[in-house]
TIVEXSE-527535 format. One line per 10 residues: number of its first residue (from 0); for each residue x, y, z of C-alpha. Coordinates in steps of 0.2 Angstrom, whole numbers, plus 5000, padded with zeros to 4 digits. Each point is the difference from the previous one (the first is absolute). Layout:
REM TIVEXSE-527535
NUM> X/Y/Z; ...
REM end
This chain:
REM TIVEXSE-527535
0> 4928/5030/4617; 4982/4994/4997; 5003/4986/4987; 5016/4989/5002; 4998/4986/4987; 5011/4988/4989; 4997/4985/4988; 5015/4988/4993; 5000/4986/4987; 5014/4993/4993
10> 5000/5001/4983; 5011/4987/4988; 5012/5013/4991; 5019/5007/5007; 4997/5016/5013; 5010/5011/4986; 4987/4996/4988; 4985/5002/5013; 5008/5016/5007; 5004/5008/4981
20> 4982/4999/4995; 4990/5005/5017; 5015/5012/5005; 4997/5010/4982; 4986/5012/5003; 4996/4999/4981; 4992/4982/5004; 4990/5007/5016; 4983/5001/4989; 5001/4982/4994
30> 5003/4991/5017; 4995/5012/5013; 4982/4999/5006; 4990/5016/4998; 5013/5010/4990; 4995/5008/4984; 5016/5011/4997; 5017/5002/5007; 5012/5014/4995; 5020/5004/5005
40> 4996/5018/5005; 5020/5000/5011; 5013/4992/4994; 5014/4995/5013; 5013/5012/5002; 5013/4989/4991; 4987/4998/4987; 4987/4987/4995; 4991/4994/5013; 5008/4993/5016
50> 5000/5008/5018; 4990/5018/4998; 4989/4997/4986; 4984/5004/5000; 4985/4989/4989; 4983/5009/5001; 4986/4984/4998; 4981/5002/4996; 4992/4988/5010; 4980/4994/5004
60> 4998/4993/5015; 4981/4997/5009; 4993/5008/4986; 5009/5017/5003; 5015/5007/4990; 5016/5004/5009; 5015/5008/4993; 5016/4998/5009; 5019/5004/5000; 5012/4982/5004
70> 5019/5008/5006; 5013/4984/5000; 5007/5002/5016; 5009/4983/4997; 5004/4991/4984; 5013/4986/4999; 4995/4988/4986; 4996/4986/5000; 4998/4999/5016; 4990/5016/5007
80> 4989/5014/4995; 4995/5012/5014; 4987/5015/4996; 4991/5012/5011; 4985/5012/4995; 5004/5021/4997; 4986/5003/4992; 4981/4992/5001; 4985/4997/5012; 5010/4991/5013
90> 5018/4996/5007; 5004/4983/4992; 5015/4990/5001; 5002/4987/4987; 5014/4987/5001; 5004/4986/4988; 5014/4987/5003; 5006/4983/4990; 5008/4989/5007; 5008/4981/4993
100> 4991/4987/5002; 5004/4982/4996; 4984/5000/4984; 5005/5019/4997; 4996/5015/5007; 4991/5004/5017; 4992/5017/4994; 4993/5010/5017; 4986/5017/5002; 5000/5010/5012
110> 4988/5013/5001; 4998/5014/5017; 4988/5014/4999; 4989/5011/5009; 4991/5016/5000; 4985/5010/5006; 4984/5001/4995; 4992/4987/4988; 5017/4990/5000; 5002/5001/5019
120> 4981/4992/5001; 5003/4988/4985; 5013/4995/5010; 4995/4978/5000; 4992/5001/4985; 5016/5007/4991; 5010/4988/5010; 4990/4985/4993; 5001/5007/4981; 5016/5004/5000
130> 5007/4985/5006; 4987/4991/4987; 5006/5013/4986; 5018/4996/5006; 4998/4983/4998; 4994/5001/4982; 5014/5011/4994; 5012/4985/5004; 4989/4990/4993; 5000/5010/4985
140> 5019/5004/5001; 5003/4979/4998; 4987/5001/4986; 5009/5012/4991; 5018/4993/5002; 4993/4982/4996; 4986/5002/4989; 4990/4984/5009; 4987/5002/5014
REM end
């Protein structure tokens, strides 16, 4: 992978709170750097979405749109949400995990990716913005479970 990048913040509110909001790819547009849209296009085979489902996202990032496909390779609320790419620009591996903390919640991003081409040569730059893009959607995931900067 070209990129292997993760932020984390603790964030003052229960795991199963913070994991019910940034787990629900309904939310994904209001905390999520970049994202304009985000759409269950797979549910899980039991239904609903869980292990197998698939969430198409509309994304702009370095001035270039990028659509993608997220497949949940791993979901155990509230502790883990696991998604690799099927579809998009680039392989990406996105993980989020929340954790207890004694003031809340340790909420962790993990973002791999790679490519060819223009991703493959944008390799540092991407690193930096996505670790700095990373960063704000945690800060923006406290924001929207706590309403206070």
């Amino acid at each position: 992978m070209a990129i292997d990048v993760s932020a984390q913040r603790v964030i003052p509110v229960p795991p199963e709170q913070v994991a019910a909001y940034a787990m629900d790819w309904r939310h994904d547009d209001e905390w999520t750097q970049g994202i304009r849209s985000a759409e269950l296009t797979r549910e899980a085979d039991g239904g609903g979405f869980g292990v197998g489902a698939e969430v198409t996202r509309t994304a702009y990032f370095l001035g270039r749109r990028i659509d993608y496909v997220l497949r949940v390779a791993a979901h155990d609320p509230p502790r883990l949400l696991d998604m690799v790419s099927v579809a998009g620009p680039m392989p990406m591996h996105v993980t989020y995990t929340f954790d207890p903390h004694p003031s809340g919640t340790t909420a962790r991003i993990r973002v791999q990716g790679g490519g060819g081409g223009f991703y493959r040569m944008a390799a540092p730059l991407m690193a930096r913005q996505v670790r700095t893009s990373i960063g704000r959607d945690l800060r923006d995931l406290e924001l929207r479970l706590t309403g206070t900067k």
